[in-house]
C-alpha positions in Angstrom: 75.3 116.2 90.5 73.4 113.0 90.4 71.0 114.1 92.8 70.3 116.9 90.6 69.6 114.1 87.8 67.5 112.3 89.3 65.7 114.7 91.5 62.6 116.0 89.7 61.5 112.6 89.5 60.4 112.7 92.6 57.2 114.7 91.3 54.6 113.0 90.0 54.0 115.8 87.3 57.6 115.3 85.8 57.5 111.9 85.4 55.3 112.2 82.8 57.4 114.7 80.8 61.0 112.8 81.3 62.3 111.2 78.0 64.1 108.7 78.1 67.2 109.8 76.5 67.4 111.9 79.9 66.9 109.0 81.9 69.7 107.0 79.9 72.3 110.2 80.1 71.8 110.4 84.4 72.0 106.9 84.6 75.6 106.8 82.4 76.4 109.6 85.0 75.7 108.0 87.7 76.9 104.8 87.0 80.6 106.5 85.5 81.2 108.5 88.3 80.5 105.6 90.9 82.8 103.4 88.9 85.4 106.9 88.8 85.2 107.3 92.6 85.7 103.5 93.6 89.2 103.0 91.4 90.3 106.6 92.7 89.5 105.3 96.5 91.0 102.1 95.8 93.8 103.8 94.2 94.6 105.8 97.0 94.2 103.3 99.3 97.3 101.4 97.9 99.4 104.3 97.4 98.8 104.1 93.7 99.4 108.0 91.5 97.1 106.7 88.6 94.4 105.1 87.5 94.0 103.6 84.1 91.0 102.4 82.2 90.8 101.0 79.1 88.1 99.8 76.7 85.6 100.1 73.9 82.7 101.6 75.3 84.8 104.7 77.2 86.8 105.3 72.7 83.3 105.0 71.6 81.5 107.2 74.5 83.3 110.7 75.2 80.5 111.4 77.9 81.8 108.5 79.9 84.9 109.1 79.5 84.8 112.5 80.9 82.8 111.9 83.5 85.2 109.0 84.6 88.0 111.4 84.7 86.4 113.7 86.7 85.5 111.9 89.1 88.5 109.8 89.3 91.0 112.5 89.5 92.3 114.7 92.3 95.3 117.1 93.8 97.2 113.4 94.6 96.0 111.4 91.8 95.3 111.3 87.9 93.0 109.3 86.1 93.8 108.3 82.4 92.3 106.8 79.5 93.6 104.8 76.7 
């Protein structure tokens, strides 16, 4: 998925034609499901069922909170947020 983001930027031709609302949105991806992925892996790695995060920006920002729980949730773990 991030690959995918970021990918046609490797062209010279679509630099050009990227706006930067697109740029902001794979970043926000990218930078949610890295922070998703490391509390799931550190999660797991203590024997913890849940992760929680909590916060402004993930009330005010649906896309990041989505993403988050995505990435942060599997078959032996939930991620929630307040």
């Amino acid at each position: 998925m991030i690959a995918s983001s970021f990918g046609k930027m490797i062209r010279e031709s679509n630099v050009d034609r990227a706006k930067a609302e697109d740029l902001a949105l794979a970043t926000l991806q990218m930078i949610s499901m890295n922070i998703g992925m490391l509390a799931h892996l550190h999660a797991e790695a203590n024997g913890a069922t849940s992760t929680l995060f909590a916060g402004n920006f993930l009330q005010r920002n649906p896309f990041a909170r989505r993403t988050l729980v995505r990435s942060g949730t599997s078959s032996s773990a939930h991620c929630h947020v307040l």
